[in-house]
C-alpha positions as CSV (number, residue, x, y, z in Angstrom):
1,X,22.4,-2.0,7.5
2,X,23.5,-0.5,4.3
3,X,21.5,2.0,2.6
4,X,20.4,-0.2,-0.3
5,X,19.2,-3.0,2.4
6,X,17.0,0.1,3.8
7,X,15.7,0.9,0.7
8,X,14.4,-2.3,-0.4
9,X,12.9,-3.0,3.3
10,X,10.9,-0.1,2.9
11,X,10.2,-0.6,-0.5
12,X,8.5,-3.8,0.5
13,X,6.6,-2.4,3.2
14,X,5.4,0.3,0.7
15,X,4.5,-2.2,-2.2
16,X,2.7,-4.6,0.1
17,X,0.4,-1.2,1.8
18,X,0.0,-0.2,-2.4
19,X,-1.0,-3.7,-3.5
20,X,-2.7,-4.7,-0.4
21,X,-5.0,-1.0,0.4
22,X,-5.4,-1.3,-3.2
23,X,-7.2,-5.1,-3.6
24,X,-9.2,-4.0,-0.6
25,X,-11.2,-1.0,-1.8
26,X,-11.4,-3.0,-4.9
27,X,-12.8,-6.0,-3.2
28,X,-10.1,-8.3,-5.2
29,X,-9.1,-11.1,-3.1
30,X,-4.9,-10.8,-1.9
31,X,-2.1,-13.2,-0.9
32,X,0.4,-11.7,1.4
33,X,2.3,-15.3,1.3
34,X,3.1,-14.3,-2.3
35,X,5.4,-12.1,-2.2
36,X,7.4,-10.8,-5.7
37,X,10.7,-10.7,-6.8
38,X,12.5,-7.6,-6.3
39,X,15.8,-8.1,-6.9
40,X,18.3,-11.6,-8.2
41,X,20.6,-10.4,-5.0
42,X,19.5,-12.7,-2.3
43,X,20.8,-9.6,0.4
44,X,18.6,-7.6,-0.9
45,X,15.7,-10.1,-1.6
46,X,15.8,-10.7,1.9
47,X,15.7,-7.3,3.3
48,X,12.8,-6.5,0.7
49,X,10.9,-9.6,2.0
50,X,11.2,-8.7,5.9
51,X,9.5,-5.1,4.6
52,X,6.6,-7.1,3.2
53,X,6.4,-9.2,6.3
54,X,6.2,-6.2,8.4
55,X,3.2,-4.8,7.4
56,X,0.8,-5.5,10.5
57,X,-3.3,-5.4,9.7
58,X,-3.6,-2.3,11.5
59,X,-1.6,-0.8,9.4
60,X,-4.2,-1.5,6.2
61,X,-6.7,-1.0,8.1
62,X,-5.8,2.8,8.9
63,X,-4.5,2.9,5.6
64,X,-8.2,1.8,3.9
65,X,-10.1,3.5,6.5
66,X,-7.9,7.2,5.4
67,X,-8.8,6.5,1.6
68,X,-12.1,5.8,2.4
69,X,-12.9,9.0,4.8
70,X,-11.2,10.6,1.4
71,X,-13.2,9.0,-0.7
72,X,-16.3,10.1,1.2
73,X,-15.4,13.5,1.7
74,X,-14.7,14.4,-2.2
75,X,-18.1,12.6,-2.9
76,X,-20.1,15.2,-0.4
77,X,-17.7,18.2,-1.8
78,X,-19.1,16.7,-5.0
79,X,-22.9,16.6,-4.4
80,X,-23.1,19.8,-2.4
81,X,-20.7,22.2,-5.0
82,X,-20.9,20.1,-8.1
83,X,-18.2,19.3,-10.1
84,X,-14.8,20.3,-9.7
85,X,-11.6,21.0,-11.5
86,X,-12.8,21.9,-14.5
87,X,-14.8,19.2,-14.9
């Protein structure tokens, strides 16, 4: 596999965990069937949509689950030392 075929398999592996993680903590409803265009070269079309495919619901879940312990943790940070940053 060429380097270019690599890069847009993991490219769709990394926009489907963006767009999916992202719809979820938003509560947005999400269509992995719909997958976008990333490139006119059927090649590397192909190798992008076998990225998007891979994505398993495990690895969301995790994904959601990290952002959320994140979430939760900056929000206790938050109430027990106030604001942060400068802020």
């Amino acid at each position: 596999m060429g380097s270019n075929w690599e890069w847009s398999y993991r490219k769709g592996r990394d926009d489907r965990m963006k767009q999916e993680v992202d719809a979820r903590m938003h509560n947005m409803p999400f269509d992995p069937r719909k997958i976008p265009l990333h490139s006119h070269c059927g090649t590397m079309q192909s190798y992008f949509n076998k990225g998007w495919q891979s994505v398993r619901a495990i690895d969301i879940q995790l994904r959601v689950d990290g952002q959320q312990i994140y979430k939760n943790a900056r929000a206790a940070l938050k109430k027990r030392f106030g604001e942060s940053n400068g802020r």
